[in-house]
C-alpha positions, 0 to 999 in steps of 0.5 A: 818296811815292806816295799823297796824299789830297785835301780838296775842297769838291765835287768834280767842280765843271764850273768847276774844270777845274784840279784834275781836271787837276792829279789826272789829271796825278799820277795819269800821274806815278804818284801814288795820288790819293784824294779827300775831298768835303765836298759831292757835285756839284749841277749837273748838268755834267761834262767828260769828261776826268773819266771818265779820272780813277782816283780812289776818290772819298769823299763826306763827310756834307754834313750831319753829323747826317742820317748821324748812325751813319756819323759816330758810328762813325768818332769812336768810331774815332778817339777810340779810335786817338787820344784826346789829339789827339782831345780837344785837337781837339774842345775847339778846334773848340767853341772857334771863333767860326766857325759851321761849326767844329763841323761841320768836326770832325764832317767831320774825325773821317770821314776821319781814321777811313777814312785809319785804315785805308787811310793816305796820306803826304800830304793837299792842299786847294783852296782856303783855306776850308772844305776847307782847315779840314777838311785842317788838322783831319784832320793834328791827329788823324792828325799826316798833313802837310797843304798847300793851294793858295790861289786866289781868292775863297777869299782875297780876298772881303770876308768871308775871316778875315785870323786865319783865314787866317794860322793856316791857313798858320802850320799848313800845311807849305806854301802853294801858290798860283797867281801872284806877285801872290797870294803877296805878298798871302799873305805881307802877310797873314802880317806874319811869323807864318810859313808858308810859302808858294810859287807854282806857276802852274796848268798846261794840258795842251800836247797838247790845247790846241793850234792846229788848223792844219785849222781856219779862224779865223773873221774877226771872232769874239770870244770870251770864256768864264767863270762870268757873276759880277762879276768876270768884267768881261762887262759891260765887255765887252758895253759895249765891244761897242757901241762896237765897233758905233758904230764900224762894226766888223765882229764877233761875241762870243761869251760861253761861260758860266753864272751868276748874272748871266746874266739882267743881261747878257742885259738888257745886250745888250738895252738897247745892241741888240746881239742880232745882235753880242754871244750869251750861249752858255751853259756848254760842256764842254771839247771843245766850248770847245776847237773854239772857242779854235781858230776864233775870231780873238782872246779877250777877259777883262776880268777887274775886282775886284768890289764884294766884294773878289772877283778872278779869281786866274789865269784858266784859260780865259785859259791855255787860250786862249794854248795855242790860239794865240789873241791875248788881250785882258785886264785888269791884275787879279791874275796876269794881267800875268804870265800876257799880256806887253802888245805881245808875246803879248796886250794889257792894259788897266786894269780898268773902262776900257770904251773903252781895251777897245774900242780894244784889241779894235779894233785886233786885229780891224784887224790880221790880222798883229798877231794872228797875231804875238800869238797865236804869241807867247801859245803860247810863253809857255804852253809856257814857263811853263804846262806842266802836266806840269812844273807838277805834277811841282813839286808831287809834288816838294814833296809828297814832301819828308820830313816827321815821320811821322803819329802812332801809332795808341793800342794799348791802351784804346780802349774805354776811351777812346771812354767816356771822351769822347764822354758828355762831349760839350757840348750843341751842337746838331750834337754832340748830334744826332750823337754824343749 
């Protein structure tokens, strides 16, 4: 199996280093990658590693009816190629409850049309939302297997379907997701209705992600890197700052990020006067954050479950840090306890605990041999756990098992077929303006 097609919400997205890093490390491995992005990018920010990235990228309509001919066309192509897989999908997705289901199948019915003309084996989503609903439309008409690999927010938010959820992994051919914890959740939320679902820890790139021996750490540095939202735990961390600075303790934290809450943490800092201590730094591509994990003397992620349900799933930046040989102090939320082994590689505190925080960072700001012990320690846990060459060459393993083969295309009264069903469309709005 050489040619997987990929279901994106957006791509590139300056957050989701992990999937340029996944397709870069099939594409080394010699797999076809085409993706499919339901949005294109909107702010603005690229790492360049994606210019390495050989992938023919197709954006599909974000909205369906301001490309009301591109999508016509491609239904009447598929309508045409399969009109029983096309009827029995377009009858379920006026069926849905959910909002966006119809425009879903109109998104659908796009790909499925370009994969008519250049056919993949395979079809893989990120993330348990909207492109995985895409994904799972595109292989009822094409019968092309699709898998998705589940991450965070996408199943823990307050607003996620626990139905949704489980239709969407009883109809995949399998499930990734990315810790332990995660799939013992999954498979809670299944209550034996099937599916099946496997972990695969996200991978770093060992070869970038390294010490820089010819880099001097920098006493005292903290650093802390990650979108500035809720469950990232910066405000515990600023917090756990002013009693480092009540202490008499000699550091600075850095904070690597944007977001939403940027303007409440600025405040924060304000408040607890530590303006001289604690810097909201703003958002860095990945070589510039890199020069960073290999200066600062120790990394800090107080990861919380925040007031919506959403939770980190298996941070990145906190892998990325443990390759550069930093000692890590985080939080006992989701996968973190199997990505930091406490007293061995890093230090774990309980979510919300500002002065258990502020007592791990201070001790590793005291004890320069206890961080240099920690941070060798949390390079060989990712070395043996997190290889990212080895991690992606499990999924193209589970990508090439065999499977029943994708359906034939109809040969003969397509015509016929296209007439047939797209007048009968119901007056729906997006269906109306799109394919009336």
């Amino acid at each position: 199996m050489t040619h997987i097609a990929y279901v994106l919400k957006m791509y590139p997205r300056f957050s989701e280093t992990f999937v340029v890093n996944e397709i870069l490390e099939l594409e080394r491995q010699g797999v076809d990658v085409r993706i499919y992005s339901l949005r294109k990018p909107d702010d603005g920010r690229f790492h360049a590693s994606l210019a390495r990235v050989k992938a023919n990228v197709v954006y599909v309509p974000q909205y369906p009816q301001v490309e009301p001919e591109r999508v016509r066309a491609a239904h009447l192509v598929v309508a045409a190629a399969w009109p029983d897989a096309y009827a029995e999908l377009r009858a379920y997705a006026e069926g849905l409850e959910q909002p966006f289901g119809l425009k879903r199948f109109l998104q659908a019915g796009v790909i499925a049309a370009h994969l008519l003309r250049q056919p993949v084996d395979a079809l893989h989503a990120h993330f348990a939302s909207s492109a995985t609903r895409v994904a799972g439309m595109v292989a009822r008409l094409t019968g092309i297997p699709y898998s998705f690999t589940a991450h965070a927010k996408d199943i823990f938010h307050d607003d996620v379907s626990p139905a949704s959820l489980r239709h969407k992994m009883g109809a995949a051919r399998f499930v990734v997701t990315v810790s332990r914890f995660n799939q013992a959740y999954l498979r809670q939320i299944q209550n034996g209705a099937g599916g099946d679902v496997r972990c695969l820890y996200n991978g770093i790139d060992l070869r970038t992600f390294k010490p820089n021996p010819r880099v001097a750490r920098q006493p005292g540095l903290i650093l802390a890197v990650g979108r500035l939202v809720e469950k990232k735990g910066f405000a515990q961390l600023i917090e756990a700052c002013a009693l480092l600075a009540q202490r008499g303790l000699d550091f600075r934290c850095e904070i690597v990020g944007a977001g939403e809450q940027r303007a409440r943490l600025a405040s924060l800092i304000a408040d607890l006067h530590l303006e001289e201590r604690v810097a909201l730094v703003g958002p860095k591509p990945q070589d510039a954050l890199l020069a960073d994990y290999q200066r600062a003397a120790l990394f800090a992620l107080p990861c919380i479950v925040a007031r919506d349900g959403n939770r980190d799933g298996l941070p990145t930046v906190l892998l990325e840090a443990m390759a550069c040989g930093l000692p890590v102090v985080a939080t006992t939320v989701t996968g973190n306890p199997e990505i930091v082994d406490h007293g061995v590689n890093g230090l774990l505190t309980q979510p919300e605990d500002v002065p258990a925080l502020a007592d791990a960072l201070a001790l590793l700001l005291h004890d320069d041999a206890l961080r240099r012990t920690l941070g060798a320690n949390a390079r060989r846990k990712v070395e043996q756990c997190f290889d990212l060459r080895r991690n992606v060459g499990q999924l193209r393993a589970w990508l090439s098992e065999p499977v029943a083969p994708p359906h034939r295309p109809a040969r003969s009264g397509a015509d016929a077929a296209a007439e047939l069903l797209l007048p009968a469309m119901p007056a729906v709005a997006p269906l109306e303006e799109v394919l009336a």
